[in-house]
Wavefront OBJ file of the C-alpha trace (Angstrom):
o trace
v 14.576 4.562 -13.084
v 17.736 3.191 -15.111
v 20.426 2.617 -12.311
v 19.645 -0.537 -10.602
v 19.823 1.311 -7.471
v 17.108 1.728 -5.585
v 15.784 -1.284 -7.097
v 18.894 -3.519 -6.514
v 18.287 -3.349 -2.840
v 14.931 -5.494 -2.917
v 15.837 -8.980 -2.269
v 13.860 -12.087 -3.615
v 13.469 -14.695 -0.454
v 11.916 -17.994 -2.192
v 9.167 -20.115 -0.157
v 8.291 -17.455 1.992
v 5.964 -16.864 3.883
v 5.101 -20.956 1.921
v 6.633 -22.748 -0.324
v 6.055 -21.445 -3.935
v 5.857 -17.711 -3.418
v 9.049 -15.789 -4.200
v 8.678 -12.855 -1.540
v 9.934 -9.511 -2.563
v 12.035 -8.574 0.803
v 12.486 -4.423 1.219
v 14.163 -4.515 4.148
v 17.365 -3.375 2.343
v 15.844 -0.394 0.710
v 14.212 0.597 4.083
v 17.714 -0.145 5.791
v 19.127 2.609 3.129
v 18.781 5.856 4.269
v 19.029 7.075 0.658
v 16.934 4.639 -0.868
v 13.681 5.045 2.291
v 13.620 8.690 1.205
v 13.577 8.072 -2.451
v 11.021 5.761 -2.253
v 8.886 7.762 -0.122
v 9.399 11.372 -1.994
v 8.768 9.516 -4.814
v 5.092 7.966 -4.078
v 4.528 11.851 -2.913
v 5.634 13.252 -5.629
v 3.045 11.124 -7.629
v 0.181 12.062 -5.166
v 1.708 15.467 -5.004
v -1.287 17.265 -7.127
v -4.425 14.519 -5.416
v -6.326 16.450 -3.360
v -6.241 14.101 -0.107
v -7.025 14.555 3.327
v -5.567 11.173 4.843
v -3.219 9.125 3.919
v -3.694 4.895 5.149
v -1.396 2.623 6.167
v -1.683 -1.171 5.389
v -0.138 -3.078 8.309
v 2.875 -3.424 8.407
v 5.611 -2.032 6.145
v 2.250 0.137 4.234
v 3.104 1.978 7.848
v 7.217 3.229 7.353
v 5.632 4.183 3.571
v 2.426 5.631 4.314
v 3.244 7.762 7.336
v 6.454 8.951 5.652
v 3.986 9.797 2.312
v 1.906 11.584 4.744
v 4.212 13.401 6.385
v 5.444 14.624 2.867
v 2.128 15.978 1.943
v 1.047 17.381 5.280
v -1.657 14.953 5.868
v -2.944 12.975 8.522
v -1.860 9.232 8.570
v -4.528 6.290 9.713
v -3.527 2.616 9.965
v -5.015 -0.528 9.163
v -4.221 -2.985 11.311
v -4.461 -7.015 11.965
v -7.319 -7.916 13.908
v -6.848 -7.259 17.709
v -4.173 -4.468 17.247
v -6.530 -1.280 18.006
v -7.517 -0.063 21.225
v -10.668 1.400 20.364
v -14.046 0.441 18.207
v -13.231 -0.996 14.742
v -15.002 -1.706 11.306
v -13.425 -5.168 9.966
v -12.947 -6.400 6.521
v -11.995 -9.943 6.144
v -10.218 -10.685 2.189
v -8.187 -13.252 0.456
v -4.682 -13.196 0.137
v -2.730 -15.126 -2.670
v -1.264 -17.644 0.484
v -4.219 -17.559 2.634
v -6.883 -15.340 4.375
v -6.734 -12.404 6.324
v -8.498 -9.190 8.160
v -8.282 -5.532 8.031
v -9.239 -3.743 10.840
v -9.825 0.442 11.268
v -10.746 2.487 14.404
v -14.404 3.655 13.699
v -13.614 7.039 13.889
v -10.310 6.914 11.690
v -12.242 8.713 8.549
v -15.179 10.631 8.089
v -17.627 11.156 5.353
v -16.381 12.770 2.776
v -12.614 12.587 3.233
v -10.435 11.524 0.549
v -7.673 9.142 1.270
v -4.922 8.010 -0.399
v -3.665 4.273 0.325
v -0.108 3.359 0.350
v 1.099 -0.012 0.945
v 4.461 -1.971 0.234
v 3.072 -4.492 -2.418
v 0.166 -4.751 -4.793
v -0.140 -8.391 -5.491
v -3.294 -10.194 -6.279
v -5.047 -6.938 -4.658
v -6.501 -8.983 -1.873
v -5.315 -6.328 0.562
v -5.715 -3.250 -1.581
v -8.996 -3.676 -2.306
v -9.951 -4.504 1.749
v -8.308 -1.137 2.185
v -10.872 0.620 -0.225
v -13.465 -1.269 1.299
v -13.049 -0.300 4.498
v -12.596 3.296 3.370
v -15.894 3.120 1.327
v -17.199 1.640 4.657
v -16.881 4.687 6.589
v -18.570 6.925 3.498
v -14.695 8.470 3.148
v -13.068 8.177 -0.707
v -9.980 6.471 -2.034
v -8.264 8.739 -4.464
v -5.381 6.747 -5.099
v -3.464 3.727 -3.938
v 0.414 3.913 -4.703
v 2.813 1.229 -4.362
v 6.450 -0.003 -3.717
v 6.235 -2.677 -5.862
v 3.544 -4.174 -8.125
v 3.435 -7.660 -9.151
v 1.618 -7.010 -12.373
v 1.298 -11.072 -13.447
v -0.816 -11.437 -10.694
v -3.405 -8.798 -11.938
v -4.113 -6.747 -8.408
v -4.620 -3.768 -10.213
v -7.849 -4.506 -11.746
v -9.414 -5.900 -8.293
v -9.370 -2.028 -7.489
v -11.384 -1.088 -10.470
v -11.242 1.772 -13.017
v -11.968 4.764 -10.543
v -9.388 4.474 -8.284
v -5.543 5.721 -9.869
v -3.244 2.721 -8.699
v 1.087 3.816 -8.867
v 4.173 1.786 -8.146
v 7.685 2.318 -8.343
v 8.556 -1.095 -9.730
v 6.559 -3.659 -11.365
v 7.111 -7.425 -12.164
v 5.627 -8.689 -14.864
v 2.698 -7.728 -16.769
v 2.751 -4.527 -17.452
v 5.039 -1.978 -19.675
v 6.934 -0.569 -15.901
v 5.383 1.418 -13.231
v 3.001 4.023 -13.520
l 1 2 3 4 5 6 7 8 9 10 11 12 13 14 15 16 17 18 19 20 21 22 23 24 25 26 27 28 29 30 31 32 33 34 35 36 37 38 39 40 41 42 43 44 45 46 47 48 49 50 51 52 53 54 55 56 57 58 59 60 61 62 63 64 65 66 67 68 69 70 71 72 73 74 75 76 77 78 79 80 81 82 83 84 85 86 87 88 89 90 91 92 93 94 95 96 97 98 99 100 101 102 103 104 105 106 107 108 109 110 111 112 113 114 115 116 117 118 119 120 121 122 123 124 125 126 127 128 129 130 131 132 133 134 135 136 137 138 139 140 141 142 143 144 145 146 147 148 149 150 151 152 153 154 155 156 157 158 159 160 161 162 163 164 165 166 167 168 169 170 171 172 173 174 175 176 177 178 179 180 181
């Protein structure tokens, strides 16, 4: 996209969540009516010809995305949560984040064999997250058939932690790579 709207509305907030990472804030674009819709029509519109059955969440803003991406399709939405967030039995997936380490969690029941699932999350960074997310798809014998993106931050090389199979898209990308795909 040329106009610097949509884009214009993600904020950089330096030293957050630690000193040293510039964090790309959304909060504006979610706050814009406009710009939520965009953002989610357009992650839809790239899915739009996937065959899916589910659509995952990443805790927390891969939930206003995902579930609005989901809705959009007609699918089913499932969330991945922080440890301790679900009621019921979970499968866990602890990974690496660039700042530190964290956990995926999924009801046990959330997918089934066979199901494909797209996974939609705010940011694609080092791929610490993303590639928990497959994991914990892969756990429960479902398929990833694409992971799609707000923003990428291609100089950090997430992309590749979620191998060749899986189609990776995101609206804007900084650094590394020729735009979004």
């Amino acid at each position: 996209m040329e106009s610097a709207w949509p884009e214009g509305l993600i904020r950089d907030v330096p030293d957050f969540p630690t000193e040293g990472i510039i964090f790309k804030d959304i909060t504006p674009l979610l706050d814009d009516g406009d710009a939520l819709r965009w953002a989610a029509d357009a992650l839809a519109d790239r899915f739009s010809g996937t065959p899916a059955d589910r659509v995952v969440g990443v805790e927390a803003r891969g939930f206003i995305l995902g579930a609005a991406v989901a809705y959009r399709l007609g699918l089913g939405f499932v969330p991945f949560r922080k440890p301790g967030k679900l009621p019921y039995s979970t499968l866990s997936v602890d990974y690496q984040l660039e700042y530190g380490t964290a956990s995926l969690e999924a009801h046990t029941d959330a997918l089934s064999s066979g199901q494909r699932v797209l996974i939609v999350d705010d940011v694609l960074a080092t791929g610490g997250t993303a590639a928990a997310a497959v994991e914990l798809v892969n756990s429960g014998d479902a398929e990833v058939v694409g992971a799609g993106f707000l923003i990428e931050l291609g100089f950090l090389g997430g992309r590749a932690r979620l191998g060749n199979g899986c189609p990776v898209t995101s609206l804007f990308c900084y650094g590394g790579s020729d735009g979004p795909s």
